[in-house]
Phi, psi and omega in degrees: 000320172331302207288322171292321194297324204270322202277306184320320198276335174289297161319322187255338160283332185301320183296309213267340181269340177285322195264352160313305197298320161325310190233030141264331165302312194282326173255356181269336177267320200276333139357294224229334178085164174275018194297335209206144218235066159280357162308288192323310179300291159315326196261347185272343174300291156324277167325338177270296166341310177272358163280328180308302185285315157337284192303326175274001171233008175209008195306285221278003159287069249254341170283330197285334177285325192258357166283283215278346179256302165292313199262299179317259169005290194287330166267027184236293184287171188224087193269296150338303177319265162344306170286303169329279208292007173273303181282281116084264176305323191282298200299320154289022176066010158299037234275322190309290189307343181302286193290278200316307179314329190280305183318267174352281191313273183299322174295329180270339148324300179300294188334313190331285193297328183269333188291314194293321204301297184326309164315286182298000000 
């Protein structure tokens, strides 16, 4: 019974955190436009962040981990996504917005995850 209790909280943060990532990507284009995959940017910017402060007040919880870190996370960030709107900007002779968007992403991603770590 453990193990179903744990795939429900995975499954059901996983559903909430996807449609979280559908309409913060959606107020993040209408915002900013769709010239640059700032949906995208935004929401792995966030996610690292809010993985960051997890993971320092809750790594050893196993409930709080698989609703908000596996399931909340895991349909909330967009790493996949990301890799695509990366190849994207290059397939449209973007290579300058390319490299900026991957920099911008993974490093400010990490930065995130250590600022959310630091805080708490």
């Amino acid at each position: 019974m453990h193990n179903f209790k744990i795939a429900l909280l995975v499954l059901l943060g996983g559903a909430i955190g996807s449609l979280s990532r559908y309409y913060l990507s959606e107020a993040c284009y209408v915002h900013w436009g769709r010239h640059f995959p700032s949906g995208t940017l935004c929401v792995n910017l966030i996610g690292a962040f809010v993985m960051g402060v997890l993971w320092s007040k809750f790594s050893s919880h196993l409930t709080v981990r698989a609703f908000w870190m596996i399931g909340m996370l895991g349909g909330f960030t967009t790493f996949s996504t990301f890799s695509l709107d990366a190849l994207l900007l290059l397939q449209h002779d973007r290579m300058i917005a390319s490299i900026i968007y991957i920099l911008a992403s993974t490093l400010g991603s990490m930065i995130m995850v250590y600022l959310g770590y630091k805080i708490c």
